[in-house]
N, C-alpha and C positions, 0 to 999 in steps of 0.2 A: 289217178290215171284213168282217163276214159279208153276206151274199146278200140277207139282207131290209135290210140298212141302205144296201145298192146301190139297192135297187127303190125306198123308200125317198126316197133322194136323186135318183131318175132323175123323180118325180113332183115336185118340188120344183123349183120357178125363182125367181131371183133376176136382179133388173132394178134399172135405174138410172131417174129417171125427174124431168124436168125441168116443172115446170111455172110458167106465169105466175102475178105475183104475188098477182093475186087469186085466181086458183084456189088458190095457197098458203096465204092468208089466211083462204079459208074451210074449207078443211081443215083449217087451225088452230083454228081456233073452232068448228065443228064437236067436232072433238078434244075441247078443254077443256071444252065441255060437257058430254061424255061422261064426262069422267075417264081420257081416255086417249090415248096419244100419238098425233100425226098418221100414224106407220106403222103402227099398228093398226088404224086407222080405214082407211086404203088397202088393207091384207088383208082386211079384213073387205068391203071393194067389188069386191075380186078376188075372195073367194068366190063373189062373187053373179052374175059377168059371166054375160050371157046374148048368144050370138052366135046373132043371126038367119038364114035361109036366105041371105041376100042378103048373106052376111059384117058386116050392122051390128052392133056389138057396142052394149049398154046394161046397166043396171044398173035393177034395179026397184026402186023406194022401200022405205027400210027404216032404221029409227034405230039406229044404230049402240049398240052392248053391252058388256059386259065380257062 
C-alpha cells in the first residue's frame, strides 16, 4: 500500500448504522425510486451532512442521483 492509498483510506469511514423501521422503509423507497440501492442513497445524504455551529448536524434537500 503506497502513501496515497493510506491518505486515501484515512478520509474514508465506515459505520454500521441501525435504524427504525420506517426510517427503513423510506429509505427503501426512496432508493427504488431512484434506481438505486438504499446504501447509495445514505452516501449520497453523507455527502451532503452540514454540521451547524451549535454541533446540529442536517442535510439540505436534495433528490437523490446516480
Amino acid at each position: 500500500m503506497n502513501c496515497e492509498q493510506r491518505r486515501e483510506e484515512a478520509d474514508e469511514l465506515r459505520a454500521e448504522a441501525w435504524f427504525s423501521a420506517a426510517s427503513s422503509r423510506l429509505v427503501q423507497t426512496v432508493a427504488g425510486r431512484a434506481g438505486l440501492r438504499p446504501c447509495e442513497v445514505l452516501a449520497q445524504l453523507a455527502e451532503r451532512i452540514v454540521v451547524g455551529e451549535d454541533g446540529t448536524v442536517s442535510v439540505p434537500p436534495f433528490t437523490p442521483s446516480w
